[in-house]
C-alpha positions as CSV (number, residue, x, y, z in Angstrom):
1,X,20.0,7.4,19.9
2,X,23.1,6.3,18.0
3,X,24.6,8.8,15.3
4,X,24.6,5.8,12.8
5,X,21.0,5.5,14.0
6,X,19.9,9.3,12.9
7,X,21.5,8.9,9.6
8,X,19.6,5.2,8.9
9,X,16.0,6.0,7.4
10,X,13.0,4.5,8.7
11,X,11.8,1.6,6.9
12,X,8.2,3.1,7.1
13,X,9.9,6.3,5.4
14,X,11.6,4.1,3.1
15,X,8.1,1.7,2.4
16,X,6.7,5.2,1.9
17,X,9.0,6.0,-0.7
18,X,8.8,2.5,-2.7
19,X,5.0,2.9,-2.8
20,X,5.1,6.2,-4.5
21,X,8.1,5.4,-7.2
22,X,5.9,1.9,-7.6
23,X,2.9,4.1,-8.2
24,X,4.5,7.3,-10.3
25,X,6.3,4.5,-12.5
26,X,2.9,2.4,-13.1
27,X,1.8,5.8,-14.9
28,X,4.4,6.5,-16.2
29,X,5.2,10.1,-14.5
30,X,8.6,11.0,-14.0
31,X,10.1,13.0,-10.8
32,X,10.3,16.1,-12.7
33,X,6.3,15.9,-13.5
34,X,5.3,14.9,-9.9
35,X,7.5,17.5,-8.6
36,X,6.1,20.0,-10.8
37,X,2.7,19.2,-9.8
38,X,3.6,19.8,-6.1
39,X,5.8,22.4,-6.4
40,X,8.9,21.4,-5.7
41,X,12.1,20.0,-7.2
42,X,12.3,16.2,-8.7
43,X,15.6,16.2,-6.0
44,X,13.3,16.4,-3.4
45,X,11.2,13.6,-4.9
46,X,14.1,11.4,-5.0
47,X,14.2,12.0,-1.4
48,X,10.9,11.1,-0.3
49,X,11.7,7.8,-2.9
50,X,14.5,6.8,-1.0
51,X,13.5,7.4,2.4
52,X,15.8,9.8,3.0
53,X,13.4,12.8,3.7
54,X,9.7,12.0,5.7
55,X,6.4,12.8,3.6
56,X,4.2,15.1,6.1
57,X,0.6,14.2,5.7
58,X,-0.9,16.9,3.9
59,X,2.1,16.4,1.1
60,X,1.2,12.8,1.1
61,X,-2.6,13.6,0.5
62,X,-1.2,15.6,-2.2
63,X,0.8,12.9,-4.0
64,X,-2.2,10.2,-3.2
65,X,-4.2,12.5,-5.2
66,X,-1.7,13.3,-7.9
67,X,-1.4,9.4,-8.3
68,X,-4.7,8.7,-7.9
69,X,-4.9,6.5,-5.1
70,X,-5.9,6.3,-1.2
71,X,-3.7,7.4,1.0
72,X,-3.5,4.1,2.6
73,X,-2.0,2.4,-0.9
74,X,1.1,3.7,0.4
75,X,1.4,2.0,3.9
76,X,0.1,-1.7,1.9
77,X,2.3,-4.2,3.1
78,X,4.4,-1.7,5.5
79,X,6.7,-3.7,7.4
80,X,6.0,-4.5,10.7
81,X,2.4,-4.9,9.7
82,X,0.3,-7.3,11.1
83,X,-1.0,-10.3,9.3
84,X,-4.0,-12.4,10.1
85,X,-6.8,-10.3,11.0
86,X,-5.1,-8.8,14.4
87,X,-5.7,-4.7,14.1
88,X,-3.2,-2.8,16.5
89,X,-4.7,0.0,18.5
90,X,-7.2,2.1,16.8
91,X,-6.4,1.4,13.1
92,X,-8.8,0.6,11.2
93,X,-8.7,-2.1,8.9
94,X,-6.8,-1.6,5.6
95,X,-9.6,-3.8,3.5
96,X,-12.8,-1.8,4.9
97,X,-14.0,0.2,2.2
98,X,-15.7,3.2,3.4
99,X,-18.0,5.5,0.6
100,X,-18.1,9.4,1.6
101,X,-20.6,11.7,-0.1
């Protein structure tokens, strides 16, 4: 791997990121208030919006519930996401819903 390469986000990380500043703007929230509710700073909020800094899972079932949304609202239209009905190994499919009591 390339030094330019380790610098360059992923563009899952950076999808990532779009989904929750899409999602924290559609309510209005700012950094500071997400941050707040997670425990960290709004810098490190900007991070995760940009890319810059990978969401672990348990964080991003934090924000997903914060946001009020499925965890799978923020890989919707991830690139490199297959179109037409083809499901790559053991995904399931984004548009099953699935009711858990």
């Amino acid at each position: 791997m390339t030094e330019e390469n380790k610098k360059k986000p992923n563009p899952i990380d950076i999808h990532v990121g779009s989904r929750i500043r899409l999602r924290r703007n559609m309510l209005g929230m700012s950094q500071e208030k997400l941050g707040e509710n997670l425990g960290i700073t709004f810098q490190q909020i900007q991070k995760y919006e940009k890319g810059t800094n990978r969401v672990g899972a348990s964080r991003l079932q934090a924000i997903a519930s914060i946001l009020s949304v499925p965890v799978a609202f923020f890989f919707e239209d991830a690139p490199g996401e297959e179109t037409g009905g083809g499901n790559r190994g053991f995904a399931e499919d984004s548009s099953m819903a699935f009711a858990i009591e």
